[in-house]
N, C-alpha and C positions, 0 to 999 in steps of 0.2 A: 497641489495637494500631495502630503506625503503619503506613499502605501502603506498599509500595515498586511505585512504577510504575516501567514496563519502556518503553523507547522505541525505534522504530525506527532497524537498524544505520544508519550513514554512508554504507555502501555502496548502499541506498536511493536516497536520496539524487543519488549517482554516478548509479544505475542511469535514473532520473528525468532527470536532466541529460543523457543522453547518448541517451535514447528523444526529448528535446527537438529538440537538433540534429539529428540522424536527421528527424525529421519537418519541420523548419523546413527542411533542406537537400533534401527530395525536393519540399517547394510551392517552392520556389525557382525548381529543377530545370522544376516542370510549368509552372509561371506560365512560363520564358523559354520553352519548346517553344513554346508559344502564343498567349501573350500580347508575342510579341517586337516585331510588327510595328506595334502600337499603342501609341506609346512612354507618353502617357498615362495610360492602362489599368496599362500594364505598371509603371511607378514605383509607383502608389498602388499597386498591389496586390503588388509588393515590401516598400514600407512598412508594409501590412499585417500582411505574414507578419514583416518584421524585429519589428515592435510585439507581434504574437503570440508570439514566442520569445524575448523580455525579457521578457514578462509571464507565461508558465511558468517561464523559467529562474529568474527571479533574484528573483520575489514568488512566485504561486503552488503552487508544488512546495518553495522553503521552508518557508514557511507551516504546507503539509498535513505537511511531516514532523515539525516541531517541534510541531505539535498533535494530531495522534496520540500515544495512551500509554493503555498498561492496569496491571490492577492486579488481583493477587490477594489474597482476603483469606480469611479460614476458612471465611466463608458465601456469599461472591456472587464473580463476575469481573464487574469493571468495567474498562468499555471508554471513554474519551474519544478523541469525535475531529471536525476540521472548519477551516474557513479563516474561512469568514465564520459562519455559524450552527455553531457546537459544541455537540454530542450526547454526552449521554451514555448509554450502554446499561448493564443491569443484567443479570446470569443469575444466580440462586440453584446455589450448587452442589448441591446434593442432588435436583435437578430436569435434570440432567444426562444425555444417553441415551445418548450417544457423542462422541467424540470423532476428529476427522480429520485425519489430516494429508497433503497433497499437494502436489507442484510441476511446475511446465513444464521445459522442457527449459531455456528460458533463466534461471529460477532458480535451477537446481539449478549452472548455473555459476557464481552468485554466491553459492550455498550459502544460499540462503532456502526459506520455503513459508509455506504459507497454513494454518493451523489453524483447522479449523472445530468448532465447538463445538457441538451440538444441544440440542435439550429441549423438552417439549412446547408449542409456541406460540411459541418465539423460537430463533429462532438465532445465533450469532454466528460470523462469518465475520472472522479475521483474518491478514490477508496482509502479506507480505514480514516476516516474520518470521525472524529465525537459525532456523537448522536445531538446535542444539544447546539452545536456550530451548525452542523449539516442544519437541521432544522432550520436554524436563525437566516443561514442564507438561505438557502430554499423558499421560506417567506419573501427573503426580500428581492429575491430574482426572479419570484412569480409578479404575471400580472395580477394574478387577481387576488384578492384582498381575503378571500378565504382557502387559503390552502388547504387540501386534506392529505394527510399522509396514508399513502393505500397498504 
């Protein structure tokens, strides 16, 4: 049977890039409160933070999206994922205890959540998922036939 891996939405991605500049623009922010009067100080450590939000934006957080991806099969969920060292995780389905699914408040405005997976001695926790996939497995990796989502 061939797998079909599932990858994270585009919106991801978005959501990633715009948590970037967010955080590059408030060291910006704190670096000039402080660091104004040392104009020295204050450049290199400008450059810094520019150097640090090229290097999330545009390596980084691509990277970890396009290297994430799961994959269900009849007997196990396989989970790959990673930038520089990639892992892979195994869960046997039948070793299965529950399944979860939850979001933040800022997820659930881009319509994601995190599916966590349980079973005795491993877990798998997987985030920023569609809401409408997560669901789908989650149905289909419970045992029982009426899921409720809490």
């Amino acid at each position: 049977m061939q797998l079909k891996y599932h990858f994270l939405p585009k919106r991801v991605l978005i959501l990633w890039e715009l948590f970037t500049i967010i955080v590059v623009v408030l060291l910006f922010a704190i670096a000039y409160l402080f660091l104004n009067h040392y104009h020295v100080i204050w450049y290199i450590t400008m450059w810094l933070i520019g150097a640090l939000g090229i290097f999330l934006g545009f390596l980084y957080f691509p990277l970890l999206y396009v290297g994430y991806q799961f994959a269900l099969s009849d007997h196990e969920i396989i989970l790959h994922r990673g930038v520089i060292f990639h892992k892979r995780h195994y869960l046997k389905r039948d070793k299965i205890t529950f399944v979860t699914l939850f979001q933040d408040p800022i997820s659930s405005v881009f319509g994601l959540t995190t599916l966590s997976v349980a079973s005795p001695g491993a877990n798998l926790l997987m985030p920023f998922m569609d809401l409408k996939l997560a669901r789908r497995i989650a149905k289909e990796l419970s045992f029982h036939q009426n899921f409720k989502e809490i």
